[in-house]
C-alpha positions in Angstrom: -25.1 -26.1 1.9 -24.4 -22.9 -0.7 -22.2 -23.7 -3.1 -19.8 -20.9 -4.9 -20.6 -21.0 -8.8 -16.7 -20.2 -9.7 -15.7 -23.4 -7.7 -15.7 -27.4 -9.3 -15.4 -28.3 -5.4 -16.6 -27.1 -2.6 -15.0 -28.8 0.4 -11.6 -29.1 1.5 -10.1 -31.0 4.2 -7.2 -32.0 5.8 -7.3 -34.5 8.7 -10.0 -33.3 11.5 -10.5 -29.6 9.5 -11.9 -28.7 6.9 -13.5 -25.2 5.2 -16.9 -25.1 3.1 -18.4 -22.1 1.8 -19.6 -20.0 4.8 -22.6 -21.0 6.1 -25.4 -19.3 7.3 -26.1 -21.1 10.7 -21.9 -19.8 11.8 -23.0 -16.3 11.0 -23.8 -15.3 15.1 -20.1 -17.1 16.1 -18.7 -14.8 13.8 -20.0 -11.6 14.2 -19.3 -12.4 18.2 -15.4 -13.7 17.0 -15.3 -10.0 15.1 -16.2 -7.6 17.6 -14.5 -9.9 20.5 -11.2 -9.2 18.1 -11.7 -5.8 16.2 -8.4 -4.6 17.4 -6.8 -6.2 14.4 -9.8 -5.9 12.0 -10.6 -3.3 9.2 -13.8 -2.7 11.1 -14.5 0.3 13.0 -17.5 -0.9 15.3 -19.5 -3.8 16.6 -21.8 -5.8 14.6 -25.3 -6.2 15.8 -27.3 -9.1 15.0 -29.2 -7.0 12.7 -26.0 -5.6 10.7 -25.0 -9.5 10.1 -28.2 -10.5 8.9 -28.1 -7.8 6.8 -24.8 -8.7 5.2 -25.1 -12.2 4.9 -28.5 -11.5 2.8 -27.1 -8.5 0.7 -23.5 -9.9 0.1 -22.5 -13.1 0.6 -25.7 -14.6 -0.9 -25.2 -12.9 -4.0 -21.8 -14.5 -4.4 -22.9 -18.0 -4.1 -23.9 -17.3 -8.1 -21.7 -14.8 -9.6 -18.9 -15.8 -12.0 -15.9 -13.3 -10.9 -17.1 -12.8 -7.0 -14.9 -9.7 -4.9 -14.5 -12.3 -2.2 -15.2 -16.0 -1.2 -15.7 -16.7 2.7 -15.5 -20.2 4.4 -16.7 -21.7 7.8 -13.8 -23.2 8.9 -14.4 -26.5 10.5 -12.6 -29.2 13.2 -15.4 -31.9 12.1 -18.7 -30.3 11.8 -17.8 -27.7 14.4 -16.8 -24.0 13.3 -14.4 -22.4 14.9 -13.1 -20.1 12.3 -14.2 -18.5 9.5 -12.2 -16.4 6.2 -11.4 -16.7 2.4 -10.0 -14.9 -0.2 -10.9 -11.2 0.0 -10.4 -8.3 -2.6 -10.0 -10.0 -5.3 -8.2 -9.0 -8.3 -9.2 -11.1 -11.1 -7.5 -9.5 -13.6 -3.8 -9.5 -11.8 -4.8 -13.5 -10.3 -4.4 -12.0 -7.1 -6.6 -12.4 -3.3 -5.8 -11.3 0.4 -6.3 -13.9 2.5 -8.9 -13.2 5.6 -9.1 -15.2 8.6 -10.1 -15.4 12.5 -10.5 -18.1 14.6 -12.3 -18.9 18.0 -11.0 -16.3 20.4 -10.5 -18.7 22.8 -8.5 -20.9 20.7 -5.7 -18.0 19.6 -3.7 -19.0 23.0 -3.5 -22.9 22.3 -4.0 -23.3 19.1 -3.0 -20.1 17.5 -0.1 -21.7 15.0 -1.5 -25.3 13.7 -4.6 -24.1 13.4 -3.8 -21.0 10.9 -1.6 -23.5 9.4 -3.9 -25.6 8.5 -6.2 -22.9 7.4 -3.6 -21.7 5.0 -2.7 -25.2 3.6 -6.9 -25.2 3.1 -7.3 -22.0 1.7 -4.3 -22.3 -0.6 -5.8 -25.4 -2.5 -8.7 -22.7 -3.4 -6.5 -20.0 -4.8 -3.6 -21.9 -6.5 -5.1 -25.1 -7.1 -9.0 -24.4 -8.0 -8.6 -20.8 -9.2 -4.8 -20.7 -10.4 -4.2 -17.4 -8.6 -0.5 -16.3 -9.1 -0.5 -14.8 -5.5 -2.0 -14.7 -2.4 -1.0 -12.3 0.3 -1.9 -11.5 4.6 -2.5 -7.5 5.1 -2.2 -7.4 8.8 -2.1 -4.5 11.1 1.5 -4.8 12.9 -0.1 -5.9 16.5 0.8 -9.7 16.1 4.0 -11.2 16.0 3.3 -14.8 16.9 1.3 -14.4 13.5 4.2 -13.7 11.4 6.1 -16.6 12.3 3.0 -18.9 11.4 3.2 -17.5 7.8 6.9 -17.5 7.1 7.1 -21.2 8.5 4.4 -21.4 5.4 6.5 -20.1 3.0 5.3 -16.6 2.7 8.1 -13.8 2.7 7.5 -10.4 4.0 6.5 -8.4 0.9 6.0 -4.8 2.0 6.1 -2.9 5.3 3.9 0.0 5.1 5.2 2.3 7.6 2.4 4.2 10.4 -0.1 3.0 7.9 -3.0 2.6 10.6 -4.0 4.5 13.9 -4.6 2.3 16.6 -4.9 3.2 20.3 -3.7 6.8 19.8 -0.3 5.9 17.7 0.4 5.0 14.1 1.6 1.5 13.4 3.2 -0.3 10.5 0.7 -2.7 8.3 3.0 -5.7 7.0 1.6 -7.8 3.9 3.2 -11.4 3.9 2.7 -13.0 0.3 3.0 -16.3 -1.2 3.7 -16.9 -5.6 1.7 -20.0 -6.8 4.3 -22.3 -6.6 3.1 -24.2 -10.0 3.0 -20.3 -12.0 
């Protein structure tokens, strides 16, 4: 396993699940996860096989090692099985500050949709408030998914800002909502 330089741990776990720094072998589930869900991703095409190799060789290897990384990415595990993946993305080191990333198993977004980015969040907030002492954390989301904003206020995360038609999608403008959460120890 890769281990993230910035981190003193490296897996964290709660009950069956647990999320370790993104592993290479989860990189194909991913990249078919992505383009089976790039309605309500930042990502304009489909990956190829060859565009994810490339990625996980250019970027995310490099920042395994480096002291103040722009993001940290996790395989999201139910036992050894991935069946997510995310982490904290855009990082602002100087203002303590991440957006949270995450996607699941597309098949799992009908049954499991709720516990299991609950449990995510519970997983990847250890990381931020508790490993890095980030002041904030916060959920930029393209306004397409309801059932997802209930998830996060029954977190305690408040809606923060509404950006009105921020993003074109299917030939209208829609909202972008960012849901954020204050360290609760800052």
């Amino acid at each position: 396993m890769k281990y993230y330089k910035i981190l003193d741990k490296q897996v964290f776990s709660s009950g069956d699940y647990s999320i370790v720094p993104i592993r290479l072998e989860d990189r194909y589930l991913i990249m078919k996860w992505r383009n089976e869900q790039i309605y309500h991703l930042r990502q304009k095409n489909s990956l190829t096989k060859e565009q994810q190799d490339d990625y996980f060789s250019n970027v995310i290897a490099k920042s395994y090692d480096q002291v103040s990384p722009h993001q940290l990415l996790f395989s999201f595990l139910k036992e050894s099985e991935c069946i997510g993946y995310g982490g904290l993305v855009h990082i602002n080191w100087i203002d303590m500050n991440a957006e949270i990333s995450f996607i699941m198993n597309t098949e799992l977004e009908k049954s499991g949709f709720k516990s299991i980015w609950s449990c995510y969040l519970e997983l990847i907030e250890l990381i931020a408030f508790d490993q890095l002492e980030f002041h904030k954390i916060y959920v930029y989301a393209f306004d397409l998914r309801p059932h997802l904003y209930d998830t996060l206020e029954s977190s305690s995360y408040f809606l923060d800002a509404r950006l009105k038609d921020h993003c074109f999608f299917e030939g209208s403008f829609k909202d972008v909502v960012i849901y954020s959460k204050i360290n609760p120890g800052s």
